[in-house]
C-alpha positions as CSV (number, residue, x, y, z in Angstrom):
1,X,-215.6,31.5,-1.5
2,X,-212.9,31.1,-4.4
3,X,-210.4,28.6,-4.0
4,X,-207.4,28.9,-6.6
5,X,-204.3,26.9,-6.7
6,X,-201.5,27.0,-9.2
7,X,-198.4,25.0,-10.0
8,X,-195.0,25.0,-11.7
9,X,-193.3,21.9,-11.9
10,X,-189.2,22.2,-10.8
11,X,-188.3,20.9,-13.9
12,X,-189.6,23.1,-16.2
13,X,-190.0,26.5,-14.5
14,X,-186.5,27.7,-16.2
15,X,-189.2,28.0,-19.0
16,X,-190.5,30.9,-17.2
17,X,-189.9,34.3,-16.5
18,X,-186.3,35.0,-14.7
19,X,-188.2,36.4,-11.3
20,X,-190.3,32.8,-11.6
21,X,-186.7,31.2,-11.5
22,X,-185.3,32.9,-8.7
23,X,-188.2,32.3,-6.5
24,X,-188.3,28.6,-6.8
25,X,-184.2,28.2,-6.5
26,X,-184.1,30.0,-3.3
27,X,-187.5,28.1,-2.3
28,X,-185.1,24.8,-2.8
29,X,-181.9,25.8,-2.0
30,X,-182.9,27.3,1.7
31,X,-182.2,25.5,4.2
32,X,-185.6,27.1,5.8
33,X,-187.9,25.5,3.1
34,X,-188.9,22.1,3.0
35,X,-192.6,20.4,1.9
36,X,-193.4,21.6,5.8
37,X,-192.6,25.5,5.3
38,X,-195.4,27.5,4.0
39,X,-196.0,31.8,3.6
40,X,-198.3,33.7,3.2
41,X,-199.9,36.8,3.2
42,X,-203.1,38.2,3.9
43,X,-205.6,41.0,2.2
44,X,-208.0,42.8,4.6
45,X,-210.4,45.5,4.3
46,X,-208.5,47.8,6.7
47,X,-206.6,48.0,10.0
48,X,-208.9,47.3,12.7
49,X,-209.5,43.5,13.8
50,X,-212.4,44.3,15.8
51,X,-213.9,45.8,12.5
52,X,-212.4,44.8,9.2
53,X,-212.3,41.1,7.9
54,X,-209.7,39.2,5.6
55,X,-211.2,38.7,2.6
56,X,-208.1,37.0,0.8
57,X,-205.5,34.9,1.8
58,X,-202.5,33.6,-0.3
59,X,-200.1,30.7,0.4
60,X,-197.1,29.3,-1.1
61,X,-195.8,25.7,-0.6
62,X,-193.5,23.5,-2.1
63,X,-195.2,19.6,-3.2
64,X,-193.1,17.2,-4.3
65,X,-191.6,18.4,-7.3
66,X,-193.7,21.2,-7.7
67,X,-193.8,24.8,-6.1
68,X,-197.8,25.9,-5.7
69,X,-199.5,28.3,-4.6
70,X,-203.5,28.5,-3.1
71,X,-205.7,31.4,-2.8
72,X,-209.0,32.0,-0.8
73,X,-210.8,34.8,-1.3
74,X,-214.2,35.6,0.3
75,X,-216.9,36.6,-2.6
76,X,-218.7,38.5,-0.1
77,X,-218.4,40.4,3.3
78,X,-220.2,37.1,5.3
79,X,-217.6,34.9,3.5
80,X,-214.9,35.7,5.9
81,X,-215.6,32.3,7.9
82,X,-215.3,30.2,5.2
83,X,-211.9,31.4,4.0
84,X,-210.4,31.5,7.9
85,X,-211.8,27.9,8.3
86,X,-210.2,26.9,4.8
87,X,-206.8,28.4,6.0
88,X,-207.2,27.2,9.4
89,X,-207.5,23.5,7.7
90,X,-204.8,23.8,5.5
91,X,-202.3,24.9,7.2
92,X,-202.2,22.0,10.1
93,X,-200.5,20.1,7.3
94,X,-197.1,23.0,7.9
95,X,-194.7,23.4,10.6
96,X,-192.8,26.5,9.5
97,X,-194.6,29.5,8.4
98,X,-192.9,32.5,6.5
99,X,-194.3,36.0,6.2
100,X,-193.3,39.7,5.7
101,X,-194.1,41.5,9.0
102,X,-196.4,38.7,9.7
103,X,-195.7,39.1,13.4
104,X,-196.9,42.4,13.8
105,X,-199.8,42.4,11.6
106,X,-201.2,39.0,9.6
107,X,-200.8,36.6,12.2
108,X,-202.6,38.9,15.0
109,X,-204.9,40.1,12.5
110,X,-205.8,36.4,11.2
111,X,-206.0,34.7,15.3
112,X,-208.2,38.0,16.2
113,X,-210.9,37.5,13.4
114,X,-210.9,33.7,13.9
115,X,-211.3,33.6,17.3
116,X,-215.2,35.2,15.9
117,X,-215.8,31.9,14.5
118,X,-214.6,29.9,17.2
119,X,-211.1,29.1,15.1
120,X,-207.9,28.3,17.1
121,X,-205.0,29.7,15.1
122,X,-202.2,28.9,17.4
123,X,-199.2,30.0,15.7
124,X,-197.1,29.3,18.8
125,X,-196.7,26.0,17.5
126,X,-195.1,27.5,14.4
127,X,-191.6,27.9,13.8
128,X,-192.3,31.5,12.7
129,X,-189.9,33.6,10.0
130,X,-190.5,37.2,9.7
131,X,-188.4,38.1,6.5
132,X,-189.0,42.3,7.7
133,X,-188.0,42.2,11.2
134,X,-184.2,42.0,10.7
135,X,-183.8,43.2,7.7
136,X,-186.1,46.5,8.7
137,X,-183.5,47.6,11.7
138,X,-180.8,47.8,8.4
139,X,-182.2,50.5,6.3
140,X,-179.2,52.4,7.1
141,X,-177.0,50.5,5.1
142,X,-179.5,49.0,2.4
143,X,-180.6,52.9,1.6
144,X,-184.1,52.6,0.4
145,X,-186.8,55.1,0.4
146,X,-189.1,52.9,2.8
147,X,-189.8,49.9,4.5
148,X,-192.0,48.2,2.3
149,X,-192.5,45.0,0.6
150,X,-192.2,46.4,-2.8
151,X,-189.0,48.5,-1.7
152,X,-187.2,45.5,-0.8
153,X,-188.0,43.5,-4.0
154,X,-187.3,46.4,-6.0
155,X,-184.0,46.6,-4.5
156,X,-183.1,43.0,-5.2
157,X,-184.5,44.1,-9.2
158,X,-188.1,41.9,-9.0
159,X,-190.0,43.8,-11.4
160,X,-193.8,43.6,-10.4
161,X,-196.7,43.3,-13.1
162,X,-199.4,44.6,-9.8
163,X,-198.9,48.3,-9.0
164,X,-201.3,48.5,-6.9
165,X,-201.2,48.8,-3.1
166,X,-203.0,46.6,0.0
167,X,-205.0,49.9,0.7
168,X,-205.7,50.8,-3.4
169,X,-207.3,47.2,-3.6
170,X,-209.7,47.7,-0.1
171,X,-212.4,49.9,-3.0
172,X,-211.5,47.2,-5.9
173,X,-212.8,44.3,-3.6
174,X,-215.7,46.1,-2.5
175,X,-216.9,46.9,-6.0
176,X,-216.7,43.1,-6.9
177,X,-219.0,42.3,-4.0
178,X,-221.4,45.1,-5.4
179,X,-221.2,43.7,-9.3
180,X,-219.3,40.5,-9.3
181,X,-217.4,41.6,-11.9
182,X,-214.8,39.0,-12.8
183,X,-212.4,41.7,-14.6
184,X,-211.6,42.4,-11.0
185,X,-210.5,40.1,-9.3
186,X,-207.4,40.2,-11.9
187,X,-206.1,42.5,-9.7
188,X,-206.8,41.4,-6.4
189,X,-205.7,37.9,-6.9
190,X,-202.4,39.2,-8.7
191,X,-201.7,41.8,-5.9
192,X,-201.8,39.2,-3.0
193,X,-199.8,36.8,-5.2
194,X,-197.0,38.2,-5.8
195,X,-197.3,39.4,-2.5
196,X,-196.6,35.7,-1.9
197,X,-194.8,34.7,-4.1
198,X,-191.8,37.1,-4.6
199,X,-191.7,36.7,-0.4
200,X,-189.0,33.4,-2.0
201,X,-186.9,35.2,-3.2
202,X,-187.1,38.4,-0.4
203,X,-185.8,35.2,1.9
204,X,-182.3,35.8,0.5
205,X,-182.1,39.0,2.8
206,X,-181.5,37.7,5.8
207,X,-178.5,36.5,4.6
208,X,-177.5,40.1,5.0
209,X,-179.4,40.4,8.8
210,X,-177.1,37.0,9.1
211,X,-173.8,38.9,9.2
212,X,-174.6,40.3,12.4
213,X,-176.0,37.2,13.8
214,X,-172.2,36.4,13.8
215,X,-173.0,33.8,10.6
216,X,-169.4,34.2,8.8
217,X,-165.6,33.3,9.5
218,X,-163.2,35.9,9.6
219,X,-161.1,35.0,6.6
220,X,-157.7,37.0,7.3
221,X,-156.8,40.3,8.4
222,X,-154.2,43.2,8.1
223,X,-152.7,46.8,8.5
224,X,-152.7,48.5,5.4
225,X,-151.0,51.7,5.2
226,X,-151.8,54.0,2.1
227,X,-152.2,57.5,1.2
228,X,-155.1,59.7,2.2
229,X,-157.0,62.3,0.3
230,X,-154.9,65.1,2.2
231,X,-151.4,63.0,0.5
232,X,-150.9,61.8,4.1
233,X,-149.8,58.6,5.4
234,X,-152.2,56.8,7.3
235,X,-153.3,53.0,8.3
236,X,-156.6,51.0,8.4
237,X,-157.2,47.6,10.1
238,X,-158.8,45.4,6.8
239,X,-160.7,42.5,7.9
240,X,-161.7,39.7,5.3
241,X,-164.9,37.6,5.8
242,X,-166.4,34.5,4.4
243,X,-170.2,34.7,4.7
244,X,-172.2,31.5,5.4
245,X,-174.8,33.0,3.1
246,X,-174.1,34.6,-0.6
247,X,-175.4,38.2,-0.2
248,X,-178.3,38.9,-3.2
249,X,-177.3,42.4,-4.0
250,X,-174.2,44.5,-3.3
251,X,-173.8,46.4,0.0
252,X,-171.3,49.5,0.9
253,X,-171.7,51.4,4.1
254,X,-169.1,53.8,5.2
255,X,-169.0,55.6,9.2
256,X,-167.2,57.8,11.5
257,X,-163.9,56.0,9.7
258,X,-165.7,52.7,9.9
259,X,-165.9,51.0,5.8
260,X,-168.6,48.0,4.8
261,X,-168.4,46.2,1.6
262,X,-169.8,42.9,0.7
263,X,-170.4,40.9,-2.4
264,X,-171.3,37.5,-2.9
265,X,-170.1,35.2,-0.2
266,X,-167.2,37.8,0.9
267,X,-167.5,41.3,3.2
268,X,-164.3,43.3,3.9
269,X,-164.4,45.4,6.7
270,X,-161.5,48.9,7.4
271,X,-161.2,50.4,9.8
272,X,-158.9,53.9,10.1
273,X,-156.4,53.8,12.7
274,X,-155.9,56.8,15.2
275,X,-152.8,58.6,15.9
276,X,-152.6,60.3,19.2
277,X,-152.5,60.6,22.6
278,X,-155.4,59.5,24.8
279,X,-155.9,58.6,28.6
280,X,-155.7,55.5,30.9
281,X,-157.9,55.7,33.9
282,X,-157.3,54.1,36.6
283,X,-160.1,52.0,38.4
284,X,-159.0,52.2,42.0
285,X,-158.7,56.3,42.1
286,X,-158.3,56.3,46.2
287,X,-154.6,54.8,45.4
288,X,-153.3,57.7,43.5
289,X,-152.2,61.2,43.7
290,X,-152.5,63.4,40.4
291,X,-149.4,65.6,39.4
292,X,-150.4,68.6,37.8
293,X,-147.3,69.7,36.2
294,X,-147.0,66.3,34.6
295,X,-150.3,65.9,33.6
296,X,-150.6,62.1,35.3
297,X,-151.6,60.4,38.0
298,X,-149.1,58.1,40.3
299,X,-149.5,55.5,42.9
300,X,-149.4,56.2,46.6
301,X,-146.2,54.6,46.9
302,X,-144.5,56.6,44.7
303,X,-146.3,60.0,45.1
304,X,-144.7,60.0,49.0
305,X,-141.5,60.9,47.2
306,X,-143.2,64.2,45.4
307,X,-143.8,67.3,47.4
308,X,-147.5,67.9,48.5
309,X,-147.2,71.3,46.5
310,X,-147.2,69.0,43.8
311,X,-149.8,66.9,44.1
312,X,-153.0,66.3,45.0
313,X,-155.1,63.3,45.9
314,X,-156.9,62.1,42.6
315,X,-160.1,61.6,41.5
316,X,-162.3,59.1,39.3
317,X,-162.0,61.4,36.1
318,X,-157.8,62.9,36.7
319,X,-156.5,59.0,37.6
320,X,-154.6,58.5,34.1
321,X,-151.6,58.2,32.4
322,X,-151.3,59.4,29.4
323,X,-150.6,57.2,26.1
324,X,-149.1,58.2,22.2
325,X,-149.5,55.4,19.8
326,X,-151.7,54.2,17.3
327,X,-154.9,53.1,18.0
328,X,-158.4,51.7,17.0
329,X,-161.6,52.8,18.3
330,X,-163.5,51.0,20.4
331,X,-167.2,51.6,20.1
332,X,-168.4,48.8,23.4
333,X,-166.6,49.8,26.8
334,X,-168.0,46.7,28.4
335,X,-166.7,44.4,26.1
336,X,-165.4,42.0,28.3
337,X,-162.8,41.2,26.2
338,X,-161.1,44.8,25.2
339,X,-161.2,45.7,29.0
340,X,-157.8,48.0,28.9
341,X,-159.2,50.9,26.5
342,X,-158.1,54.8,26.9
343,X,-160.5,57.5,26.5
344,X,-160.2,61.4,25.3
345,X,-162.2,62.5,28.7
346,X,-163.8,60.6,31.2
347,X,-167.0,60.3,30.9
348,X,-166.5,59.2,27.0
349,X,-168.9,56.8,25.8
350,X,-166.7,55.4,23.5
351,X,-162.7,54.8,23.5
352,X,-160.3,52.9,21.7
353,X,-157.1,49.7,22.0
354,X,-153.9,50.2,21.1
355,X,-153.4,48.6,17.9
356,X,-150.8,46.5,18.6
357,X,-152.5,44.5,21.2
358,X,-155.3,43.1,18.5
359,X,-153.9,39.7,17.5
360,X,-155.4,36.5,16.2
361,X,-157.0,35.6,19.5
362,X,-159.0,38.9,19.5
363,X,-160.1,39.7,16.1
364,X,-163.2,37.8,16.3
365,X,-164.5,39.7,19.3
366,X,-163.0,43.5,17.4
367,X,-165.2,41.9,14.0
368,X,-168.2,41.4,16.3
369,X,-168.1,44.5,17.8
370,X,-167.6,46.6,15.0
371,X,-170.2,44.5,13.4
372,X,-173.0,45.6,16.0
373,X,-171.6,49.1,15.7
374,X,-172.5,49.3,12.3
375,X,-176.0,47.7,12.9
376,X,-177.0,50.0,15.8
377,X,-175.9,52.9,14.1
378,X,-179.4,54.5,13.0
């Protein structure tokens, strides 16, 4: 087994190349790293536990005033023990492990092949931090061609020296154990490296997974009224927010009259107001009698006054009165806060508030909620 460790001293790594930089400062300045967070990665010879070993894993850590990284790679096919035992040992010394879809595949795939050598990788006693799980169920909004690691550094503009993929690298290794050729293990160290390594600065996405953790204030907010592409007036709801986190790269998202911007430590939300009529259902149906001619329902007590030619006892989806104002949609029907909406038809799935009833005590619940709206919508 190789064993290869490398440092940069804090002080001096402003020496060296910008995506260097940018990994260290948001190593330091997360809140989620300390000298007991470690990530890693791992390099296997395929997809099956049962048959494929790791034959490289890769590890940064932050030491003092250092940020390092360690790599151990197995310099044959029986070497697999002796880099799961080295791992195994080294990592007691951690309590919060980082990864990139770690969950689903390196953490399984490294407990699997260790329980073969009698190794107990309990990564329940982790605090575990999948950078890919959150910010994977937003690729609606951050627009990339896939899900990958490199697709994500990429977008953030980390510009890779490897080119290679996990799988492009399975034949590479398996050629070194056939000629020990030290030309290359160039590429299999770099790959899982920066693999590693870049995983720093990928950490500053989930300051974008954070908005819809509810991890910002709502700043201010306002009815704008302006002039549409047809030269009509219309109105938007604009909601201001202050982010917890700064945001690492520009986002705009735009849907079903629903507008997402956000840039540094600020996100402005709009959201088109509707002019029209909609309909007010009653709950308790068996009250009221519907009116044909005037296109409403009225209670009991009233109805006793109409003639019974016309009316007619109403029914879950003709209990309404009807409404003309200006509204906003409502995308939740059991929020528990926006509990008088109207609806087109009855069995809508989604509704809307009259405008004038959002005020200062309901914003926050309208930002959530628009907020998860724009999340779910994929």
């Amino acid at each position: 087994m190789k064993t290869i460790t490398k440092t940069f001293n804090l002080n001096d790594i402003h020496n060296n190349d910008s995506n260097t930089n940018n990994t260290a400062d948001n190593f330091i300045n997360n809140s989620l790293c300390s000298e007991h967070t470690i990530f890693f990665d791992i390099e296997t010879t395929g997809f099956s536990r049962k048959y494929c070993i790791v034959y490289l894993i890769g590890c940064m850590y932050y030491a003092g005033n250092e940020l390092c990284y360690t790599q151990w790679l197995a310099e044959n096919f029986n070497d697999e023990a002796n880099v799961l035992m080295a791992f195994h040992k080294f990592v007691q010394g951690f309590d919060t492990i980082i990864h990139f879809n770690g969950n689903a595949f390196d953490m399984p795939f490294v407990k699997e092949r260790g329980e073969k050598y009698k190794l107990n990788f309990d990564f329940d006693n982790f605090k575990s931090i999948d950078i890919y799980k959150p910010v994977s169920k937003l690729n609606h909004i951050l627009n990339m061609e896939n899900q990958k690691q490199k697709s994500f550094e990429k977008l953030l503009g980390i510009k890779r020296q490897d080119p290679f993929s996990g799988g492009d690298l399975i034949e590479v290794f398996k050629q070194y154990v056939e000629s020990k050729d030290e030309r290359l293990l160039i590429p299999l160290l770099l790959h899982n490296k920066e693999d590693v390594f870049y995983m720093g600065k990928l950490l500053s996405l989930l300051s974008i997974s954070d908005i819809f953790l509810g991890k910002y204030n709502v700043k201010n907010y306002r009815f704008n009224e302006f002039t549409d592409l047809n030269g009509d007036t219309a109105k938007e709801l604009c909601i201001e927010l202050e982010l917890n986190s700064s945001l690492p790269t520009k986002l705009s998202y735009n849907l079903e009259g629903v507008h997402f911007n956000g840039d540094g430590n600020l996100a402005h939300i709009s959201v088109s107001l509707i002019n029209g009529t909609y309909k007010y259902f009653y709950n308790n149906y068996k009250d009221y009698y519907f009116l044909p001619l005037e296109d409403k329902a009225v209670h009991k007590s009233l109805a006793r006054f109409v003639d019974n030619k016309h009316k007619k006892k109403a029914t879950a989806s003709t209990c309404y009165e009807k409404v003309t104002s200006e509204f906003l949609p409502l995308f939740d029907l059991k929020n528990e806060v926006f509990t008088k909406y109207l609806l087109n038809e009855f069995k809508d799935k989604t509704g809307c508030i009259k405008a004038d009833t959002l005020n200062n005590s309901t914003i926050k619940e309208y930002t959530a909620m628009i907020l998860k709206f724009i999340e779910k919508k994929h």
